[in-house]
C-alpha positions as CSV (number, residue, x, y, z in Angstrom):
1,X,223.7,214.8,203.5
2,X,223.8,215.1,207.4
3,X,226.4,215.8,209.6
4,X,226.3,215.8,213.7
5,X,229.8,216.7,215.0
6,X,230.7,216.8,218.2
7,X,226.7,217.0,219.3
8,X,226.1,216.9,223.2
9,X,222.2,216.9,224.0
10,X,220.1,217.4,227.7
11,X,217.2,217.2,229.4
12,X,217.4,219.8,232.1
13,X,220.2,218.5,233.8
14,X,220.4,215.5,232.4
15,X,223.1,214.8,229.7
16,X,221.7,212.1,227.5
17,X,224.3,212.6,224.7
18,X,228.0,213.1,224.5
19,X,230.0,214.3,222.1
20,X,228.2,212.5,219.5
21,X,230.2,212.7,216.2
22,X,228.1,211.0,212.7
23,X,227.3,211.3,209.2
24,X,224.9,210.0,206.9
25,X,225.6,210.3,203.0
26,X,223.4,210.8,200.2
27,X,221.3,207.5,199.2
28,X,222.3,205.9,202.3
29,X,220.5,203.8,204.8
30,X,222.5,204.6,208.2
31,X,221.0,202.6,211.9
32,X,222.0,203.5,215.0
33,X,221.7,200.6,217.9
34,X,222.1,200.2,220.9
35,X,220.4,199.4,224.5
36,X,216.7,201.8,225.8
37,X,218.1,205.2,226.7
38,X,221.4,204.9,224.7
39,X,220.1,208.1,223.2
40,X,219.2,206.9,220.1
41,X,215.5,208.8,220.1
42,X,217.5,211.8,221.1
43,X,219.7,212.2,218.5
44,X,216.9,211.9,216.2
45,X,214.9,214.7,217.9
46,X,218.2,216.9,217.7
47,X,218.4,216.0,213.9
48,X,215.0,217.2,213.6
49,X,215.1,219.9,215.8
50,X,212.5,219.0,218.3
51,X,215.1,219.7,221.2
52,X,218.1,221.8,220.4
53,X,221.8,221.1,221.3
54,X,223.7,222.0,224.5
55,X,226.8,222.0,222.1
56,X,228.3,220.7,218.2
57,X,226.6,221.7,215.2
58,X,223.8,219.4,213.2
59,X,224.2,220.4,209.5
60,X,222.4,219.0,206.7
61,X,223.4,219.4,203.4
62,X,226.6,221.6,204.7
63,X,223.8,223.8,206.2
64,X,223.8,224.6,210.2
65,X,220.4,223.4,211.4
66,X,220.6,226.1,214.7
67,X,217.7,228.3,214.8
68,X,215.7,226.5,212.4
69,X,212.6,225.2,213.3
70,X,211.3,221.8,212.5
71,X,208.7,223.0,209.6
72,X,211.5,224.6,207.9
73,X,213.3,221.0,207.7
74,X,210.5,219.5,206.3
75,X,210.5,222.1,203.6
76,X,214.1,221.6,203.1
77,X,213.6,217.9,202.5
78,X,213.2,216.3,205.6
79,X,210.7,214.2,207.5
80,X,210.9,212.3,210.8
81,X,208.7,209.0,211.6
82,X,208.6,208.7,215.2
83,X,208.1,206.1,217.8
84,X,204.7,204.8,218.7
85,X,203.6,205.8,215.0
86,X,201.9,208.9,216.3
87,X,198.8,209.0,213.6
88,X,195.9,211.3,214.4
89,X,194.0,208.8,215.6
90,X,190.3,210.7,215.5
91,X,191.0,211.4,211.8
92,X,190.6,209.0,208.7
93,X,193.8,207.7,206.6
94,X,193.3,209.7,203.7
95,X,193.5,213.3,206.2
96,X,196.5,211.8,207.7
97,X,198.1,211.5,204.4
98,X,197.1,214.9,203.2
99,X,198.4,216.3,206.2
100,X,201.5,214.7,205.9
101,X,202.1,217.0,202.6
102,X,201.3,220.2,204.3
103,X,204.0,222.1,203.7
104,X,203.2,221.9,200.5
105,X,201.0,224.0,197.4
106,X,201.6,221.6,194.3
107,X,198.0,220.1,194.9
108,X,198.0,218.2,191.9
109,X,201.4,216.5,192.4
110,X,200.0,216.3,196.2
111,X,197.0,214.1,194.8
112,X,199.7,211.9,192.5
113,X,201.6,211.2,195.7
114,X,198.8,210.2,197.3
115,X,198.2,207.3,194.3
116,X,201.4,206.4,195.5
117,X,201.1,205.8,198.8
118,X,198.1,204.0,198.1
119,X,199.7,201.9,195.9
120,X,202.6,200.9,198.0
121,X,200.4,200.1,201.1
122,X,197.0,198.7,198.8
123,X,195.8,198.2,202.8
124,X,195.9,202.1,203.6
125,X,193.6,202.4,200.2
126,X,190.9,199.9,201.3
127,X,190.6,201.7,204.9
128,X,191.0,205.4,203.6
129,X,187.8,206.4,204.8
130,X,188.6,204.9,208.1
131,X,189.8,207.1,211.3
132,X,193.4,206.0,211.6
133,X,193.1,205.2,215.4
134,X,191.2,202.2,214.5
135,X,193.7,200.6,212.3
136,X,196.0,197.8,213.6
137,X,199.6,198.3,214.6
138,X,201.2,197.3,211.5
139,X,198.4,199.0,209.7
140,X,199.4,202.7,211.8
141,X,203.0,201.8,210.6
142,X,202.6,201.6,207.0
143,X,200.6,205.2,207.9
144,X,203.1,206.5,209.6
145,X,205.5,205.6,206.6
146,X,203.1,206.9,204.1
147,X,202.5,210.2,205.8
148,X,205.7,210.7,206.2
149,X,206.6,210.0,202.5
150,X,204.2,212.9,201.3
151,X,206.4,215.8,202.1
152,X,208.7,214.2,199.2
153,X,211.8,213.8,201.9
154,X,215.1,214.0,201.0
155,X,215.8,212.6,204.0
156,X,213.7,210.2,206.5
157,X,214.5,209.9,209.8
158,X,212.6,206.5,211.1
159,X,212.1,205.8,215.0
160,X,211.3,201.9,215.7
161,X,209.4,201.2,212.9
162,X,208.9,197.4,214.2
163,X,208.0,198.1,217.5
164,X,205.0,195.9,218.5
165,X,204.8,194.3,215.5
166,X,204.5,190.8,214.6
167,X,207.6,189.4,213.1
168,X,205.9,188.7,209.4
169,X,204.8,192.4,209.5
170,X,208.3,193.8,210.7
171,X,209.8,191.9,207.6
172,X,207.1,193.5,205.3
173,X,207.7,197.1,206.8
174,X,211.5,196.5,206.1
175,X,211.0,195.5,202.7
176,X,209.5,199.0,202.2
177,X,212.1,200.4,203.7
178,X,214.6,199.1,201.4
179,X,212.2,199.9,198.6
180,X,212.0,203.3,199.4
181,X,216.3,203.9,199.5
182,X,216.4,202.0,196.1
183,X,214.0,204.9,194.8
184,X,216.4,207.6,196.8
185,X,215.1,208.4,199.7
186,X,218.1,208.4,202.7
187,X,217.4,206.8,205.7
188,X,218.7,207.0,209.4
189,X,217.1,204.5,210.5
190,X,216.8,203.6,215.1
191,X,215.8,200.3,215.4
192,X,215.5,198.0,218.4
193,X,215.6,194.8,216.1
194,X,219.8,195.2,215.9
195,X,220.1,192.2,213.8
196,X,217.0,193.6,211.2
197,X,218.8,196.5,211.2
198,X,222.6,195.5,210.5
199,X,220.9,193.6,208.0
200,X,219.3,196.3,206.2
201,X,221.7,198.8,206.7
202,X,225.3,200.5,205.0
203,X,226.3,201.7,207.6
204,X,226.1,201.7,211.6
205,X,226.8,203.4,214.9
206,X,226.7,202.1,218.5
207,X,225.7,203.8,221.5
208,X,226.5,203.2,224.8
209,X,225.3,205.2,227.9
210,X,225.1,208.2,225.7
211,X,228.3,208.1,223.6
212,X,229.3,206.1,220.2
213,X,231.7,203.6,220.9
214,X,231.6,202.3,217.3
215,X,230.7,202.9,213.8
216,X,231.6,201.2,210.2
217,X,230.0,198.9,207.2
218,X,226.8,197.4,208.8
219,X,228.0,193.9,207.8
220,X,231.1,194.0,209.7
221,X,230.3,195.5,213.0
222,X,227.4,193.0,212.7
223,X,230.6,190.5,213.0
224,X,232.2,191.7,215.8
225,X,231.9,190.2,219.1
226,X,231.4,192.7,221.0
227,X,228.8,193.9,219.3
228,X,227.5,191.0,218.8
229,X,227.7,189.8,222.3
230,X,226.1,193.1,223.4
231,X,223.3,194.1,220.5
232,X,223.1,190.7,218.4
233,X,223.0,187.6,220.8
């Protein structure tokens, strides 16, 4: 479903990924790992096309992603959860949600989806009416998630989705996340929690400094000791 191949990515003059070579297949949940400024975020903007590469080719679905801009991915079956959540804080949950789907015209099926959301996070329901910016952090998460969700994604790219939280909430968000692969959705999952996300994932890649220095089943890069002794403890 997604393909990077030999991807280098900058800031300026700053070269915060090398030659970054990955794949993520249909139904999949793929993590990446690895230490703050790795370049974890990075890729995911690239994959998204928020910042555009210095040099390799992003394809999804055998398509090159250069010139496209990120509203065309969505409509192609794409959506990206970011760090730090990023609700519209001054607006209420349900306008967040309805915004999430704006790419779309199928109002009806747009209204369904929203059911849905509401009924996979019953705590977004009760505070609908409420503006998202006064929701707790687990509670701008599961928006996040939702919003995200309403653009029907092929693909979701997800960005830290346990940063901040408390650890019962972080389990409770993963669940979801596992939930929403067993219904289809692939996932390329960043994830400072390395041993949440070994767990949760099929496969893995480690970064390093800007490169991947190592890639395979989840479970068994989750045994090795160097990655454990680095990511895992």
């Amino acid at each position: 479903m997604l393909e990077l191949d030999d991807v280098t990515l900058c800031y300026g003059a700053v070269q915060a990924v090398r030659g970054a070579s990955l794949r993520v297949e249909q139904g999949e949940i793929v993590t990446l790992i690895g230490a703050n400024g790795a370049g974890k975020t990075t890729i995911l903007r690239a994959v998204s096309r928020m910042i555009s590469p210095r040099s390799g080719v992003v394809r999804f679905e055998g398509r090159d992603l250069a010139g496209l801009t990120p509203d065309r991915l969505v409509r192609l079956g794409m959506s990206h959860c970011p760090e730090g959540r990023q609700v519209l804080a001054r607006q209420s949950v349900r306008d967040n949600l309805i915004l999430g789907a704006y790419v779309r015209t199928d109002k009806d099926a747009v209204q369904e989806d929203l059911e849905k959301a509401f009924q996979l996070f019953p705590r977004l329901r009760e505070r609908a009416s409420q503006l998202a910016g006064t929701l707790s952090g687990g509670e701008q998460q599961m928006l996040a998630i939702a919003r995200a969700m309403m653009s029907r994604p092929k693909l979701l790219l997800m960005d830290e989705p346990s940063l901040g939280l408390a650890p019962i909430i972080v389990r409770e968000i993963f669940e979801i996340i596992q939930g929403l692969n067993a219904q289809g959705v692939t996932i390329l999952l960043v994830e400072q929690n390395a041993h949440l996300a070994m767990k949760t994932a099929h496969r893995a890649y480690v970064l390093e400094a800007g490169s991947i220095v190592a890639h395979g089943d989840a479970k068994e890069l989750a045994g090795d000791q160097r990655v454990r002794k680095a990511y895992l403890g």
